[in-house]
C-alpha positions as CSV (number, residue, x, y, z in Angstrom):
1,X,78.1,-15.5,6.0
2,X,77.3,-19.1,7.0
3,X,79.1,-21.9,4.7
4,X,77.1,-24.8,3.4
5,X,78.6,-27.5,2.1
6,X,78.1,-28.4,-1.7
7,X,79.4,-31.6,-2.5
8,X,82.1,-34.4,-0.7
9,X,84.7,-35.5,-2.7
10,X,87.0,-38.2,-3.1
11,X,90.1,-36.2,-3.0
12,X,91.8,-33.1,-3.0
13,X,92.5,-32.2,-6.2
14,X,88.5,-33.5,-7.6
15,X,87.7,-30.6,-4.9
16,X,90.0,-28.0,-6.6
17,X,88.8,-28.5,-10.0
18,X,85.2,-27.7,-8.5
19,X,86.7,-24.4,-6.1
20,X,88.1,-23.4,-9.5
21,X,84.9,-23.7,-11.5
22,X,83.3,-21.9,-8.9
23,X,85.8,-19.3,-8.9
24,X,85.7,-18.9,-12.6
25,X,82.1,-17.9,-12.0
26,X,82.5,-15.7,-9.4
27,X,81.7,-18.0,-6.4
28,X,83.9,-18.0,-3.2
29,X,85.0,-21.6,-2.1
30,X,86.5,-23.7,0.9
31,X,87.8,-26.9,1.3
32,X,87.5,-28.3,4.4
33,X,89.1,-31.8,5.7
34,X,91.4,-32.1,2.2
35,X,92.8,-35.6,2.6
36,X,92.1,-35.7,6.3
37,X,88.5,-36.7,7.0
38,X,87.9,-40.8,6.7
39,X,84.2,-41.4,6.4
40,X,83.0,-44.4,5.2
41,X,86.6,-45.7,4.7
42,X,87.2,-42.9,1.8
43,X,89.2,-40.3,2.3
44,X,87.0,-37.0,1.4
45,X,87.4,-33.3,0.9
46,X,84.4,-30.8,1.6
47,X,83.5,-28.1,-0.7
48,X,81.8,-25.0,1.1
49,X,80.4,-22.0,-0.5
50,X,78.4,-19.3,1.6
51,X,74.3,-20.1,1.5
52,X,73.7,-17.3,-0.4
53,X,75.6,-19.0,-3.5
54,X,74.3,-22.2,-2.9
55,X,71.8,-22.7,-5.6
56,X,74.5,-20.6,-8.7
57,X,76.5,-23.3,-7.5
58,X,74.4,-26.2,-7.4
59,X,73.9,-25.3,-11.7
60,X,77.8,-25.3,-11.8
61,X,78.0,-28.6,-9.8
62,X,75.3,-30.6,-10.8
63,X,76.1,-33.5,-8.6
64,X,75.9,-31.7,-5.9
């Protein structure tokens, strides 16, 4: 399983309304750096899913 990430977001809780989107369609979900990475002078939240998902998650994330 290799983790890819799907989309950056703003904050924490923006990334846990899309791991439980995911979830509701039966994709697994990380978020890595909640609150803790500053890029860019934002503070961001990764969401990862395994490569396999990717593109089931890409039609549930369309921004991504």
């Amino acid at each position: 399983m290799a983790l890819v990430e799907l989309v950056r977001c703003t904050n924490s809780f923006e990334a846990a309304v899309i791991k439980s989107a995911l979830a509701d369609e039966g994709i697994d979900s990380f978020v890595f750096d909640a609150e803790m990475s500053w890029i860019g002078g934002a503070l961001q939240a990764r969401v990862m899913v395994d490569e396999d998902d990717l593109d089931r998650a890409k039609k549930i994330v369309p921004e991504s």
